[in-house]
Backbone as XML, in Angstrom:
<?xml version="1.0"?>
<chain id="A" units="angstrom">
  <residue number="1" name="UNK">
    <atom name="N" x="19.756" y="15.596" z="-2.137"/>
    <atom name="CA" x="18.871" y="14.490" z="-1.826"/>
    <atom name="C" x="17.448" y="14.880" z="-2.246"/>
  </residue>
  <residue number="2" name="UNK">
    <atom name="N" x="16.558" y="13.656" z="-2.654"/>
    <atom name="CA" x="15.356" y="14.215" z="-3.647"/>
    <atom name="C" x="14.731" y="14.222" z="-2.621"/>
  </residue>
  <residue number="3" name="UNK">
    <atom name="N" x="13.371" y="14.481" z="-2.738"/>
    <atom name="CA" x="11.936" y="14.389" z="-1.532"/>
    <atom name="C" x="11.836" y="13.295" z="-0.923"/>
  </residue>
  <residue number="4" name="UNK">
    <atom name="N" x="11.949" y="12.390" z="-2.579"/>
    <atom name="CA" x="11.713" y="10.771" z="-1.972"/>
    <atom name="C" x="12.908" y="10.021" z="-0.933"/>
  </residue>
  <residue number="5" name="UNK">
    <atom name="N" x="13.931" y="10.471" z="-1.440"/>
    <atom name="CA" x="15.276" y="9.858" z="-0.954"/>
    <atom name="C" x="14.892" y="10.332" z="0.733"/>
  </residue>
  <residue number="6" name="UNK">
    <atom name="N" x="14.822" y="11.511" z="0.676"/>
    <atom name="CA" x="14.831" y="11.954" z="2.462"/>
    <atom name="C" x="13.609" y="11.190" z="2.787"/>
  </residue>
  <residue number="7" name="UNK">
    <atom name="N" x="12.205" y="10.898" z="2.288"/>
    <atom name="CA" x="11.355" y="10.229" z="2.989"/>
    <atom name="C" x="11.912" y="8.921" z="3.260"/>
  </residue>
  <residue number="8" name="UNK">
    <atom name="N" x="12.376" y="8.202" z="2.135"/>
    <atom name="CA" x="12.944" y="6.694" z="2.638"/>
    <atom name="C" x="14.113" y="6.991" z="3.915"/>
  </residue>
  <residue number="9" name="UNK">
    <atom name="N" x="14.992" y="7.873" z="3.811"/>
    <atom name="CA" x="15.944" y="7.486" z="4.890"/>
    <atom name="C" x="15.114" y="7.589" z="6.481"/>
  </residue>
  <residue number="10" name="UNK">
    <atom name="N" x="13.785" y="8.564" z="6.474"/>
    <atom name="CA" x="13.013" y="8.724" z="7.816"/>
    <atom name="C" x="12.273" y="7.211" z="7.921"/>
  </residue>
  <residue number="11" name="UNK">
    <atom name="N" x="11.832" y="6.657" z="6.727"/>
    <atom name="CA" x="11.568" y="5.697" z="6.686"/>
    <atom name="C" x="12.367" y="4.244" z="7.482"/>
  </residue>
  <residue number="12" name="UNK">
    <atom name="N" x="13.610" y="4.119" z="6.961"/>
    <atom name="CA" x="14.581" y="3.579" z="7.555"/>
    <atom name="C" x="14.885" y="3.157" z="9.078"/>
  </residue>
  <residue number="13" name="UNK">
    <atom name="N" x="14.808" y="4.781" z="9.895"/>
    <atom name="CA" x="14.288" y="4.849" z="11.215"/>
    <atom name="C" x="13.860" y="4.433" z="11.982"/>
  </residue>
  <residue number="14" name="UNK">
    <atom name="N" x="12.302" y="3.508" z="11.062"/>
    <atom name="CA" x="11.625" y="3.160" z="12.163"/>
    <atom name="C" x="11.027" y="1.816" z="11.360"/>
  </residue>
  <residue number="15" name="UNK">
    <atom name="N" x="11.035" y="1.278" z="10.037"/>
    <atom name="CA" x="10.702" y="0.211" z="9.639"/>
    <atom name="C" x="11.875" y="-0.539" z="8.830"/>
  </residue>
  <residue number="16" name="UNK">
    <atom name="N" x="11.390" y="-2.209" z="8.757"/>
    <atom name="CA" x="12.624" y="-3.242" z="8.903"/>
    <atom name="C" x="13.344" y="-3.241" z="7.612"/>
  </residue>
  <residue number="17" name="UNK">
    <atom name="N" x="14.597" y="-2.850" z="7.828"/>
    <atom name="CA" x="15.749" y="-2.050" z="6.735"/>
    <atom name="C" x="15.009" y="-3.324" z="5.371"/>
  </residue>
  <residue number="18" name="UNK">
    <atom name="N" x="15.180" y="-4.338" z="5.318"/>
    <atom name="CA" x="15.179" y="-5.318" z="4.324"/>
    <atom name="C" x="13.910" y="-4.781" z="3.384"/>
  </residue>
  <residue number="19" name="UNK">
    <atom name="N" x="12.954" y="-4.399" z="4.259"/>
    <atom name="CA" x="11.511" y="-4.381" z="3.799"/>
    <atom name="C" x="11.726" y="-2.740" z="2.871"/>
  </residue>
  <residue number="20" name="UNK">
    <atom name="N" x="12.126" y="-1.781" z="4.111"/>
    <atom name="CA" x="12.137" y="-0.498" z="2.875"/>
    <atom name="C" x="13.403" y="-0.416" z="1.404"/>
  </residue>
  <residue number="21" name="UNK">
    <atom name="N" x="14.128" y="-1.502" z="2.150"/>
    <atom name="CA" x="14.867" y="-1.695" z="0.772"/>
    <atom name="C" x="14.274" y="-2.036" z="-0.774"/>
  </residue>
  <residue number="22" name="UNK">
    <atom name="N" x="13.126" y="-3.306" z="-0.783"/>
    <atom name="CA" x="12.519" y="-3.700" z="-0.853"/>
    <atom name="C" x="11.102" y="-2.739" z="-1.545"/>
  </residue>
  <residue number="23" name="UNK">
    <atom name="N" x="10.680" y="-1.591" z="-0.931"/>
    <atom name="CA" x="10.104" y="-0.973" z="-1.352"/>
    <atom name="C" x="10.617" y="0.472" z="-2.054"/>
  </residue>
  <residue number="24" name="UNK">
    <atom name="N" x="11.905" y="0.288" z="-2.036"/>
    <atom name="CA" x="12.693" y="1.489" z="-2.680"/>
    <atom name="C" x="12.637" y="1.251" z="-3.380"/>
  </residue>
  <residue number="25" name="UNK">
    <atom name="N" x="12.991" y="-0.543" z="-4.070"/>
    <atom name="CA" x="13.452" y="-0.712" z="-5.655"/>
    <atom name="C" x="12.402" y="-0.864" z="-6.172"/>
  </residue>
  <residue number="26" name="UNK">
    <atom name="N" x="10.966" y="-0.845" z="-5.408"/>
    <atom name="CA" x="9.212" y="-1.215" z="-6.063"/>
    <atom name="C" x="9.854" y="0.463" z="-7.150"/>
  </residue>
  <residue number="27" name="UNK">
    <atom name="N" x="9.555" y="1.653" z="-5.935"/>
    <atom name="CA" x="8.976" y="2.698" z="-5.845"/>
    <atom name="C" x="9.921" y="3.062" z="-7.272"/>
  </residue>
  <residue number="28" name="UNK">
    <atom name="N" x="11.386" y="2.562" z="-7.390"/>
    <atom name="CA" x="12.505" y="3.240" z="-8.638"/>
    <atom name="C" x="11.853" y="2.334" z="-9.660"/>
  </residue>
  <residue number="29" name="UNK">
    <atom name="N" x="12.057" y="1.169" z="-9.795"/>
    <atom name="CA" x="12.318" y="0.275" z="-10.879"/>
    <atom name="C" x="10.498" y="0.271" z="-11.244"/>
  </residue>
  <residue number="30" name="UNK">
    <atom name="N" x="9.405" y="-0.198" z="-11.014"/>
    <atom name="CA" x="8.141" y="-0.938" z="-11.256"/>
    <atom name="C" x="7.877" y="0.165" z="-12.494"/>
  </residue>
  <residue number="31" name="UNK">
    <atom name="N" x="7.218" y="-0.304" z="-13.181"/>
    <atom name="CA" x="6.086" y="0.360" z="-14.026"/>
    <atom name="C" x="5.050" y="1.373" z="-12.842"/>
  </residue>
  <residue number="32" name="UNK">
    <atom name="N" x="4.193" y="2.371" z="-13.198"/>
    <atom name="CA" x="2.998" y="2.836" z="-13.038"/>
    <atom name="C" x="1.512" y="1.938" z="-12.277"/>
  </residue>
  <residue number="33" name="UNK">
    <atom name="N" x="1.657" y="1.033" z="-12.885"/>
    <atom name="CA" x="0.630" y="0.115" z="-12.782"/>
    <atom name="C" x="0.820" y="-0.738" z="-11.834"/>
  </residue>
  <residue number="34" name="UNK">
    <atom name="N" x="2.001" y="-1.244" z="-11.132"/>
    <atom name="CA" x="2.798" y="-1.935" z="-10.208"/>
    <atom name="C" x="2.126" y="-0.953" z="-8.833"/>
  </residue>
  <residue number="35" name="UNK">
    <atom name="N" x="2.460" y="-0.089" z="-9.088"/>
    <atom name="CA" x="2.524" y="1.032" z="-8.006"/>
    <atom name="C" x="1.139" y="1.258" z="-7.330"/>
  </residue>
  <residue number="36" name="UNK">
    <atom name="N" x="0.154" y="0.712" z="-8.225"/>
    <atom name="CA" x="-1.556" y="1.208" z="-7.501"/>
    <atom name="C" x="-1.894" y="-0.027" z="-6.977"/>
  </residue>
  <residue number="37" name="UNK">
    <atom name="N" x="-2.334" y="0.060" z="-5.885"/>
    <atom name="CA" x="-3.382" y="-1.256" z="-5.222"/>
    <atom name="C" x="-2.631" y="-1.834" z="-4.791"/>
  </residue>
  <residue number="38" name="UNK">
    <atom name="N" x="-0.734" y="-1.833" z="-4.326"/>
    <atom name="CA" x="0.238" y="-2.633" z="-3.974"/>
    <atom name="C" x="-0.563" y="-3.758" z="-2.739"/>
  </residue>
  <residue number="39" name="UNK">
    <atom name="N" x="-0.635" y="-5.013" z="-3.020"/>
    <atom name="CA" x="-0.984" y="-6.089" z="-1.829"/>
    <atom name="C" x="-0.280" y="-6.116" z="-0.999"/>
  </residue>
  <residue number="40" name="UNK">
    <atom name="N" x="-0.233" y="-5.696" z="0.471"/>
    <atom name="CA" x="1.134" y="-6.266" z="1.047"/>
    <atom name="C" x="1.457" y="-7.367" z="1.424"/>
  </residue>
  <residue number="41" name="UNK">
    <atom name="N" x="0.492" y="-8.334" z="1.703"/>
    <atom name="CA" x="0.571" y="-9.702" z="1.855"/>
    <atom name="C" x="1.452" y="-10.514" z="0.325"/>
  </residue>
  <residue number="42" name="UNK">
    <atom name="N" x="1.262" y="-10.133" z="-0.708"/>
    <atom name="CA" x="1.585" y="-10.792" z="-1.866"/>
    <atom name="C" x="3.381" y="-9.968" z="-1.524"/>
  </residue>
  <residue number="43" name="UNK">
    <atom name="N" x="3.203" y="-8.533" z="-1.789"/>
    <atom name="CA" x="4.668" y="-8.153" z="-1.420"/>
    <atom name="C" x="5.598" y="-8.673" z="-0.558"/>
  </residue>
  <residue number="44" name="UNK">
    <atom name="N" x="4.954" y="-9.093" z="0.824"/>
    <atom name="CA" x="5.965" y="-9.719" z="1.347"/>
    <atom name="C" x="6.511" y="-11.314" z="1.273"/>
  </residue>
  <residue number="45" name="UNK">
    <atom name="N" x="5.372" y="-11.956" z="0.718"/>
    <atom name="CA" x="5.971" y="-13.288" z="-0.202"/>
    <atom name="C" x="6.936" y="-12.717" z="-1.488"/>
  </residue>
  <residue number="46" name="UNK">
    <atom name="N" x="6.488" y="-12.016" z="-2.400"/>
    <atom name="CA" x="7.371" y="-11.842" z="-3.091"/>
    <atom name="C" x="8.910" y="-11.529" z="-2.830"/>
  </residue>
  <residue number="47" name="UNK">
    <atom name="N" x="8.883" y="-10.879" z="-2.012"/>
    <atom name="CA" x="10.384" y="-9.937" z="-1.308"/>
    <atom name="C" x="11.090" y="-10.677" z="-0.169"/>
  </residue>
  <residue number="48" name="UNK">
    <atom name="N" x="10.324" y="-12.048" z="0.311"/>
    <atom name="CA" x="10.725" y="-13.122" z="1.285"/>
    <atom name="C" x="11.038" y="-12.280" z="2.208"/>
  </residue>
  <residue number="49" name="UNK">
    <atom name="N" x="9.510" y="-10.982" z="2.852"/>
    <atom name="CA" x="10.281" y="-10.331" z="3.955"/>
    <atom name="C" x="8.611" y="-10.885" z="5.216"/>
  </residue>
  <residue number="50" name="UNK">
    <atom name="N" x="8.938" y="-10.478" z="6.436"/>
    <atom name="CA" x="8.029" y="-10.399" z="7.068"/>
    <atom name="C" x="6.357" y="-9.534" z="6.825"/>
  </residue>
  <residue number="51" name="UNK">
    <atom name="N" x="5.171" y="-10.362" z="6.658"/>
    <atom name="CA" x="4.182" y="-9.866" z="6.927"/>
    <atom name="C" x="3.969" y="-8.629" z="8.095"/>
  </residue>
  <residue number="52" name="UNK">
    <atom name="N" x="4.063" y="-9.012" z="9.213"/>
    <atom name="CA" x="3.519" y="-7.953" z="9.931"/>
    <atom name="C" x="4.847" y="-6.707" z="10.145"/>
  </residue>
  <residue number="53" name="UNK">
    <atom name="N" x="5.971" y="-6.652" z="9.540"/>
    <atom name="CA" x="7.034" y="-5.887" z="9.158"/>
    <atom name="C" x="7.045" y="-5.167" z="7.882"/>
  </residue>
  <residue number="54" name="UNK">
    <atom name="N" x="5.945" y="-5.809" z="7.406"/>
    <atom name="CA" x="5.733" y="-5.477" z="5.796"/>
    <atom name="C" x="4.926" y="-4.360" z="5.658"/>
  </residue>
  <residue number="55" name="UNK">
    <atom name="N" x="3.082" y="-5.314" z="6.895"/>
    <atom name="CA" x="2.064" y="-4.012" z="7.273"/>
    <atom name="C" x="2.582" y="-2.699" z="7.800"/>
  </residue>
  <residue number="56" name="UNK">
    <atom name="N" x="3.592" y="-2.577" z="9.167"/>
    <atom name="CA" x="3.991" y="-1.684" z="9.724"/>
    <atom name="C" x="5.038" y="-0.789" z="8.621"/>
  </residue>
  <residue number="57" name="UNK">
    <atom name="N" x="5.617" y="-1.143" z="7.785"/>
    <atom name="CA" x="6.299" y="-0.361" z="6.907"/>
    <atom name="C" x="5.382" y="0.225" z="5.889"/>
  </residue>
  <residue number="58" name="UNK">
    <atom name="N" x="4.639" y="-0.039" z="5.330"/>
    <atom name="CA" x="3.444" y="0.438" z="4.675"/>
    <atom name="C" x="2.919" y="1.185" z="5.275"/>
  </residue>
  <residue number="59" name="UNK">
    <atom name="N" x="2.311" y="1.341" z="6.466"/>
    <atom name="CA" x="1.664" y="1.549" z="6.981"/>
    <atom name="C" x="2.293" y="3.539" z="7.373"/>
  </residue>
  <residue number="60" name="UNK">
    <atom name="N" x="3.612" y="3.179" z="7.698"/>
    <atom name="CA" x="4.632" y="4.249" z="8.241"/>
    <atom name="C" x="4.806" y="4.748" z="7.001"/>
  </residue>
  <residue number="61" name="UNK">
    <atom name="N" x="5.076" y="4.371" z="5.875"/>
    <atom name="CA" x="5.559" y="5.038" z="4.342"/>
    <atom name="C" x="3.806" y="6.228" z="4.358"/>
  </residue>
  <residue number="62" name="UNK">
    <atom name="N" x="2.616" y="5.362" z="4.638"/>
    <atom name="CA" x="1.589" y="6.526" z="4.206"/>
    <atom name="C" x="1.808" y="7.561" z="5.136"/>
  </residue>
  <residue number="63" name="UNK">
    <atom name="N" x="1.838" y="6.905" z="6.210"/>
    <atom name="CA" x="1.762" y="8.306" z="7.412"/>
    <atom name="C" x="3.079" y="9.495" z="6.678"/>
  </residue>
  <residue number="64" name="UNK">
    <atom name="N" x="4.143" y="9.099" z="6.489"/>
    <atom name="CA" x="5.031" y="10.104" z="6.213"/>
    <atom name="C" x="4.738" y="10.654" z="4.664"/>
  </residue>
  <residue number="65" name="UNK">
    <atom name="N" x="4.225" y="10.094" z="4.147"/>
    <atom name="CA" x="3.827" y="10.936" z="2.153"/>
    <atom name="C" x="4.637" y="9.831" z="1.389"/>
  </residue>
  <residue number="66" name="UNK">
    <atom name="N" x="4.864" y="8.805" z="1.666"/>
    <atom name="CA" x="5.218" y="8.187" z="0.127"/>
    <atom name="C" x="4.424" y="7.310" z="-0.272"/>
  </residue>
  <residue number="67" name="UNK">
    <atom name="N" x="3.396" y="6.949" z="0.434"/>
    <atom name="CA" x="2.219" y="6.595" z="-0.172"/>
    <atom name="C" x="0.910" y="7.098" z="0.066"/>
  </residue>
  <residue number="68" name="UNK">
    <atom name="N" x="-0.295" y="6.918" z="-0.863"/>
    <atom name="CA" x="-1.105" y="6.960" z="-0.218"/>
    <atom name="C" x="-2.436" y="5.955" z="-0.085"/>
  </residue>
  <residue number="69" name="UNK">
    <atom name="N" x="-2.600" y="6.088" z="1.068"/>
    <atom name="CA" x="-3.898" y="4.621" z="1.851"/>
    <atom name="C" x="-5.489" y="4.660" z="1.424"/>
  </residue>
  <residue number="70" name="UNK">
    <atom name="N" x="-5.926" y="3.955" z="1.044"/>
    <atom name="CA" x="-7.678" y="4.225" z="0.688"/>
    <atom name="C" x="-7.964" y="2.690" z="0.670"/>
  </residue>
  <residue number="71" name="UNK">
    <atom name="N" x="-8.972" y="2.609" z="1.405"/>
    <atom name="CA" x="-9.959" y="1.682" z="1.297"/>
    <atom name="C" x="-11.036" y="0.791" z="0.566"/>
  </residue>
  <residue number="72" name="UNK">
    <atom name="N" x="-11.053" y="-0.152" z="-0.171"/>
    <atom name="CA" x="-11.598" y="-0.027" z="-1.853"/>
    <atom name="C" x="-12.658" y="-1.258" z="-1.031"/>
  </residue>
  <residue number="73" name="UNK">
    <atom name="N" x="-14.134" y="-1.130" z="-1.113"/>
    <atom name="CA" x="-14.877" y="-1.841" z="-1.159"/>
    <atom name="C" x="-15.227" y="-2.645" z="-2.674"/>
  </residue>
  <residue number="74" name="UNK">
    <atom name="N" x="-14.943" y="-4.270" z="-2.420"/>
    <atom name="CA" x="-14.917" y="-4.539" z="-3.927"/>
    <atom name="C" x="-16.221" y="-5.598" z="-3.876"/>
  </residue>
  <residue number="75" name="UNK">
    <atom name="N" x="-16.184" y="-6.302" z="-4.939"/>
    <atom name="CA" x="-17.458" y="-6.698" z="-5.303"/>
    <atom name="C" x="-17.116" y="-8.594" z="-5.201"/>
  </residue>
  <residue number="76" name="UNK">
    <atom name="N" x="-18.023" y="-9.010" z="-4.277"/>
    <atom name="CA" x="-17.402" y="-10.623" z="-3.870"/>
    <atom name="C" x="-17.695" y="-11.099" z="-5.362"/>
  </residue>
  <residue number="77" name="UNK">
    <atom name="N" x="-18.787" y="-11.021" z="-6.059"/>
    <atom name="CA" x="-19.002" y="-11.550" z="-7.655"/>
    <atom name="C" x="-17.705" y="-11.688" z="-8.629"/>
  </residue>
  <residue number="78" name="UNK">
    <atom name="N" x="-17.517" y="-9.814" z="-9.129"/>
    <atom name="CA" x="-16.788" y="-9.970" z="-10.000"/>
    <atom name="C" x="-14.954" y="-9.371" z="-9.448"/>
  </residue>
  <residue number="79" name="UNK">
    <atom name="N" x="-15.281" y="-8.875" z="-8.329"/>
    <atom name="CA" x="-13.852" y="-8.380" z="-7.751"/>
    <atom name="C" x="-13.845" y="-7.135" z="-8.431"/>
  </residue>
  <residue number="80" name="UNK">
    <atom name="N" x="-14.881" y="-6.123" z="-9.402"/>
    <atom name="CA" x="-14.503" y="-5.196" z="-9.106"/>
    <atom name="C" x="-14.453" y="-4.108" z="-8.059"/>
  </residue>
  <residue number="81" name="UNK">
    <atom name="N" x="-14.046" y="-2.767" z="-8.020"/>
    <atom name="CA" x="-13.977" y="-1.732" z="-7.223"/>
    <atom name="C" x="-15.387" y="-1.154" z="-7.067"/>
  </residue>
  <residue number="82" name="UNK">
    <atom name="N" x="-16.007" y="-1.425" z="-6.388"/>
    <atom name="CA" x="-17.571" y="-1.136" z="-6.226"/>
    <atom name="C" x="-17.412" y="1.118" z="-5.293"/>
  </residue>
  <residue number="83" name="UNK">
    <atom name="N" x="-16.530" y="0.830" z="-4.186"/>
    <atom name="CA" x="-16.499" y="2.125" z="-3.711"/>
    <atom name="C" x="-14.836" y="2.108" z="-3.661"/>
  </residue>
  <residue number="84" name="UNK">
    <atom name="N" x="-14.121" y="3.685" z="-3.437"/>
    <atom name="CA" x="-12.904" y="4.040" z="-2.529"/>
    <atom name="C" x="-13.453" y="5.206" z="-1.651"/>
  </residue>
  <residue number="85" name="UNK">
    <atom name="N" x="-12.724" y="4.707" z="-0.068"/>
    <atom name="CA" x="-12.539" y="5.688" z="0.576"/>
    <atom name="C" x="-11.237" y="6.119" z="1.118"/>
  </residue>
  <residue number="86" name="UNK">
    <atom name="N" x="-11.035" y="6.862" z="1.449"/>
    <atom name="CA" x="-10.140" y="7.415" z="2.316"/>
    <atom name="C" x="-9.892" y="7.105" z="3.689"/>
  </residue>
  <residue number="87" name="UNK">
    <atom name="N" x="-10.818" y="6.563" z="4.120"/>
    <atom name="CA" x="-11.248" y="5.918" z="5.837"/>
    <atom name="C" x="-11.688" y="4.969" z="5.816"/>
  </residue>
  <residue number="88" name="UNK">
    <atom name="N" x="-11.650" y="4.298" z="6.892"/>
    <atom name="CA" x="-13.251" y="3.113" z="6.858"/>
    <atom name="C" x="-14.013" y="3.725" z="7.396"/>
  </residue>
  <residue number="89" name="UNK">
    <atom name="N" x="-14.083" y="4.983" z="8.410"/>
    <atom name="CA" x="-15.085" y="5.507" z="8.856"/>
    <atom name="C" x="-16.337" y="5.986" z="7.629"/>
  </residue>
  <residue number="90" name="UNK">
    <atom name="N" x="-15.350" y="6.606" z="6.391"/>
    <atom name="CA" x="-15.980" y="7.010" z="5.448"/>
    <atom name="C" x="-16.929" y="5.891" z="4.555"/>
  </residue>
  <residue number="91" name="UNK">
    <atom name="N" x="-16.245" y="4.675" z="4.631"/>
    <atom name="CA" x="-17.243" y="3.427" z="4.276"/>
    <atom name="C" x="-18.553" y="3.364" z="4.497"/>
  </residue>
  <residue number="92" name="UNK">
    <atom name="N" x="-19.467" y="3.841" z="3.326"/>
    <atom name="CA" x="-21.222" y="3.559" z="3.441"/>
    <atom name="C" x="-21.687" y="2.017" z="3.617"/>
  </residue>
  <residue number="93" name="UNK">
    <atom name="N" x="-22.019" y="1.822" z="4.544"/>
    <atom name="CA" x="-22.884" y="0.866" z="5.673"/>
    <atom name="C" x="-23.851" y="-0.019" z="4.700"/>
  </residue>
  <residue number="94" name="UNK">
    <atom name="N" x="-24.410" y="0.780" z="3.855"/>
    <atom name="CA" x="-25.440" y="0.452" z="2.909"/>
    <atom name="C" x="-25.250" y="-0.198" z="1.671"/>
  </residue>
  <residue number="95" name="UNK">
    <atom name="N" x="-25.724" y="-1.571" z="1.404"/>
    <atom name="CA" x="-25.174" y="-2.301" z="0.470"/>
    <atom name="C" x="-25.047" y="-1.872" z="-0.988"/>
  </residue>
  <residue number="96" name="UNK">
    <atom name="N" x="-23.874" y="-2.125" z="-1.544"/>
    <atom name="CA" x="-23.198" y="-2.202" z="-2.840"/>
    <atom name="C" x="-23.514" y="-3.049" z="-4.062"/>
  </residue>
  <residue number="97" name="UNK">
    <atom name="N" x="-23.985" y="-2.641" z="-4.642"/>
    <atom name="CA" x="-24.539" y="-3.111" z="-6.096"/>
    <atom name="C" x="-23.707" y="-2.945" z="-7.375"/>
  </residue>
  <residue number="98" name="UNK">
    <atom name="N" x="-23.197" y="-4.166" z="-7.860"/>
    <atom name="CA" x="-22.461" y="-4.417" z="-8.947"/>
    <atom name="C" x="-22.954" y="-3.714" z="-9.874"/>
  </residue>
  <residue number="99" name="UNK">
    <atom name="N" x="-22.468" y="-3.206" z="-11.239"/>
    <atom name="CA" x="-22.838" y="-3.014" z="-12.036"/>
    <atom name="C" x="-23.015" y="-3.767" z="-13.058"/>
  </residue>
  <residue number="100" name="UNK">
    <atom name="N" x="-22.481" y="-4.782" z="-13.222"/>
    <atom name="CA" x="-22.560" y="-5.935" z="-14.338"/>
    <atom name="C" x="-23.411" y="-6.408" z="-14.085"/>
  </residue>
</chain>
């Protein structure tokens, strides 16, 4: 059994079977590019699974290592990525200036 395989089955455990199913075939099948910035609100329309079953499985995949969580302050103008953090604690308070 690979790293990943044993994280999904701990996964399994404790979030809604449909949903990590769901994010097994993201994590095998997607491109690279699929894989960064995953929405979970859009994911769980896509996958016709529960929102707040969707957050809590996400949420449980970072805590255990198969993903990881950061915070992206973006830009209301153009929608780009203005900051990432790691926290929101780590989030600077002090306003964000586009570059365009």
């Amino acid at each position: 059994m690979s790293d990943g395989q044993a994280l999904f089955a701990v996964l399994r455990q404790s979030a809604d079977a449909d949903v990590v199913t769901a994010l097994e075939r993201l994590v095998e099948a997607a491109p690279d590019r699929d894989l960064c910035r995953v929405n979970v609100f859009d994911f769980a329309r896509r996958h016709n699974v529960g929102e707040d079953a969707t957050i809590a499985a996400f949420l449980h995949a970072a805590r255990i290592g198969l993903f990881e969580m950061s915070w992206n302050v973006l830009c209301p103008g153009c929608g780009g990525v203005l900051d990432t953090n790691a926290s929101l604690k780590s989030v600077r308070s002090e306003e964000y200036v586009c570059a365009l």
